[in-house]
C-alpha positions in Angstrom: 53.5 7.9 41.1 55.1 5.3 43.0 59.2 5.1 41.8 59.9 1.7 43.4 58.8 -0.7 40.4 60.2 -4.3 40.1 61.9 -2.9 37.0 64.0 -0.8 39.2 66.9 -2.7 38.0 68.5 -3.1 41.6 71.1 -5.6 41.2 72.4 -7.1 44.6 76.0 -8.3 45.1 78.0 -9.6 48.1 80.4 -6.9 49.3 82.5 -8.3 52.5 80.0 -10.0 54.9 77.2 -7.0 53.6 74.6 -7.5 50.7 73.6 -4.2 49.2 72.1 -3.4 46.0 73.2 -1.3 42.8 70.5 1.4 42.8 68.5 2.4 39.7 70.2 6.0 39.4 66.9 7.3 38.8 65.6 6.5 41.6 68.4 7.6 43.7 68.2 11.0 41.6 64.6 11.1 42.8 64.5 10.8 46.3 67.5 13.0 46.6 65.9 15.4 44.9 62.8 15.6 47.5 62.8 18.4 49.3 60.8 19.3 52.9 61.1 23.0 53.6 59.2 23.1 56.8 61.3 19.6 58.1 64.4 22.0 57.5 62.9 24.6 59.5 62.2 22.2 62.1 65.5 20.9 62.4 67.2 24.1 62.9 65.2 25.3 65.3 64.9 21.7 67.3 68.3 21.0 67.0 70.2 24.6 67.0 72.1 24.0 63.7 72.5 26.9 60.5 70.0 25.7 57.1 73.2 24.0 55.8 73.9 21.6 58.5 69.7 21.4 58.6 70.0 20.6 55.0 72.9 17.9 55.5 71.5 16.1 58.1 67.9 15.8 55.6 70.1 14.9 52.8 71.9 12.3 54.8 68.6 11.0 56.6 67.2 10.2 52.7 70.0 8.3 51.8 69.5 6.1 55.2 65.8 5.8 53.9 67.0 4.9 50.6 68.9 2.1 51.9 66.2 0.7 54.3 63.8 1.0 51.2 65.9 -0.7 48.6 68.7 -3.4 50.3 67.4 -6.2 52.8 68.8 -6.1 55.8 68.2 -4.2 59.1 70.3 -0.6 59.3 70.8 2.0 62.2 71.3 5.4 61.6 74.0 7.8 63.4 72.1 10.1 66.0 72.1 13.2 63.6 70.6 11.1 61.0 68.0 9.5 64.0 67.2 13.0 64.9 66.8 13.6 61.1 64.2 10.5 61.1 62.6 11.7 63.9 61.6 14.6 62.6 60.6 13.6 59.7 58.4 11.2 60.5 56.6 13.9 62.6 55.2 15.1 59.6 53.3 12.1 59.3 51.4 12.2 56.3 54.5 13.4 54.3 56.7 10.9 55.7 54.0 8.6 54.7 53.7 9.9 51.2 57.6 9.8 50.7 57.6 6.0 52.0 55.0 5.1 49.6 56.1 7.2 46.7 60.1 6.1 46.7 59.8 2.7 48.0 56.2 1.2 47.7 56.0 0.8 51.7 55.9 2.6 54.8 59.7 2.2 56.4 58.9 1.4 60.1 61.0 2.6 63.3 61.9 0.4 65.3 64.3 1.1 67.9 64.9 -2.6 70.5 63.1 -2.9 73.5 64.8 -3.4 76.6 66.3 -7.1 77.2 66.1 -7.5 73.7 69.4 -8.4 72.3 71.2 -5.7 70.8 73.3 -6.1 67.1 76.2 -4.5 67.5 77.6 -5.1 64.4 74.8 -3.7 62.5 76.2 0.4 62.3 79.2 -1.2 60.7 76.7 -2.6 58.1 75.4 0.5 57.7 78.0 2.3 57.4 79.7 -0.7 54.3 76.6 0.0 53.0 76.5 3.1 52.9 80.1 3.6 51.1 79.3 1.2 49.1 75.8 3.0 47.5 77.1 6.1 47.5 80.7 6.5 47.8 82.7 7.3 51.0 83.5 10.7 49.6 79.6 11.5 49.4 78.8 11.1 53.0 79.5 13.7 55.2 80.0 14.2 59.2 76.5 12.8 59.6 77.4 9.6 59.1 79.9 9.2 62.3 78.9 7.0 65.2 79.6 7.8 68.3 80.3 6.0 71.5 78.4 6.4 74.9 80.7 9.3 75.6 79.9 11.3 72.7 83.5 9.9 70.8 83.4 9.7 67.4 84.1 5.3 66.8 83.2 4.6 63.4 82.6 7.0 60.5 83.7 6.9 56.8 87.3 8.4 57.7 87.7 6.1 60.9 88.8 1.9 60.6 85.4 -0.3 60.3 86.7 -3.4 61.5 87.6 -2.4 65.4 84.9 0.0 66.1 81.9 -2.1 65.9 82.5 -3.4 69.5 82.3 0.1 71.0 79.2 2.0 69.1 77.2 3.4 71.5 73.9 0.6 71.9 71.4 3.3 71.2 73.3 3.7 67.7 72.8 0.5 67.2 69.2 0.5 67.5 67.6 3.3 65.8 67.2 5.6 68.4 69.4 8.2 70.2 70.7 8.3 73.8 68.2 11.1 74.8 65.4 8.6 74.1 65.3 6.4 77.1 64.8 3.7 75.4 61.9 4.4 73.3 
């Protein structure tokens, strides 16, 4: 069954300086409702957190999915949502599966390579983007970016329009500090 038709019904709209699209519900209802026990699993034990927090940081990493799959545009996770991603993909043929299934594509990371100029505007993107898909009262902690000191700089409760210059670069590119790079 692949979800992602042309008769998805996405209808995209300018929203400040941010195109993102009105999803088909169902679809949303869909890949929200896919569920990886063993991923869970994973992330508590990888990452030292309770099922819940496990379970929020999934939940959270399928919505970022949902908007690289459905809006143009290049997006960067938060690191908890990055370590989510990571993980996930692990489970290759799964993360394949889900790709394919929701979206009709494999969703590629692809964190910058060093020299390459960095967007430092695109968590803020993200972030509109996000709020504006699902509502800022459905994302949780996950969705906080964080600085190079660990200092929480944008986030759904914080001001989007002077933290963009202070996001940690690894935010910005898909990967997490503890990644050198990669």
């Amino acid at each position: 069954m692949n979800v992602a038709t042309e008769d998805s019904a996405l209808k995209q709209h300018e929203a400040s300086d941010v195109t993102v699209v009105t999803p088909d519900g169902e679809l949303l209802e869909a890949v929200l409702a896919y569920q990886h026990g063993p991923l869970l699993d994973r992330l508590q034990k990888k990452l030292g957190v309770g099922e819940e927090k496990a379970r929020q940081i999934f939940e959270d990493t399928k919505r970022f999915l949902f908007i690289c799959g459905t809006c143009n545009g290049k997006w960067s996770p938060t690191r908890e949502i990055d370590e989510g991603w990571h993980n996930f993909i692990l489970f290759t043929k799964d993360y394949m599966e889900f790709c394919e299934r929701f979206f009709g594509r494999f969703i590629h990371h692809v964190p910058n390579l060093p020299g390459q100029k960095q967007d430092r505007d695109r968590p803020r993107r993200t972030l509109i983007a996000a709020m504006q898909l699902f509502g800022k009262e459905n994302l949780s902690g996950c969705w906080i970016y964080h600085d190079a000191d660990g200092n929480p700089v944008l986030g759904p409760s914080l001001d989007l329009t002077e933290a963009a210059s202070v996001v940690d670069p690894c935010d910005s590119c898909g990967c997490n500090a503890a990644c050198s790079g990669d």
